[in-house]
C-alpha positions in Angstrom: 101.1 118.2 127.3 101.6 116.3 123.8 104.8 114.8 123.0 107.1 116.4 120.8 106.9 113.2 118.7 103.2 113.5 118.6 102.7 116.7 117.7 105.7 116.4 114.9 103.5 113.5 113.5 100.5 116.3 112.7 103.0 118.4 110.3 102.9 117.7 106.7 106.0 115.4 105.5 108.3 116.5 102.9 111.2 114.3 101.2 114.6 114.9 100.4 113.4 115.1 96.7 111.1 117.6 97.6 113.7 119.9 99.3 116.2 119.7 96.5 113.0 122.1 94.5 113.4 124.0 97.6 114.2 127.3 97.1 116.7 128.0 100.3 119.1 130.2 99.2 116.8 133.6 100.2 116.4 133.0 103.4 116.5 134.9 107.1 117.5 132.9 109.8 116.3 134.6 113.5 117.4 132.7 116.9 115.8 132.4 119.8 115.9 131.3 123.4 113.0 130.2 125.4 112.5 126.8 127.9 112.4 123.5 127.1 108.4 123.4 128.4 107.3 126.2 125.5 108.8 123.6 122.6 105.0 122.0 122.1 103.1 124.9 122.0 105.5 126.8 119.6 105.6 123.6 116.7 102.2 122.8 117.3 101.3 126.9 116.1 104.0 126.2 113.5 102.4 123.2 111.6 100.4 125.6 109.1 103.6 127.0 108.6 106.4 124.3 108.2 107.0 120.6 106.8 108.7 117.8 108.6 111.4 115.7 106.6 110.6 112.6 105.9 113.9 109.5 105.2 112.6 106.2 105.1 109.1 106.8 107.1 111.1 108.0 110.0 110.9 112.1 110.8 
């Protein structure tokens, strides 16, 4: 199983410039429970999907 660090490194970065052209305001948010262990295979089917911020090289 890849790290959560690992697999966060595959997602495209965006910066805090970036995000301010972010249009957030219409937005759903949906919750949801699972385990700990399904965490890498749910990011790793969201990286088409999502960006990872980016401060100072660090995510």
């Amino acid at each position: 199983m890849d790290s959560i660090e690992k697999i966060l490194e595959t997602f495209e970065p965006i910066s805090l410039d970036e995000m301010d052209k972010v249009k957030l305001m219409d937005r759903t948010d949906t919750k949801f429970i699972f385990t700990a262990d399904k965490l890498p295979c749910l990011l790793r089917k969201a990286t088409e999907y999502y960006k990872v911020l980016t401060i100072n090289n660090k995510r």
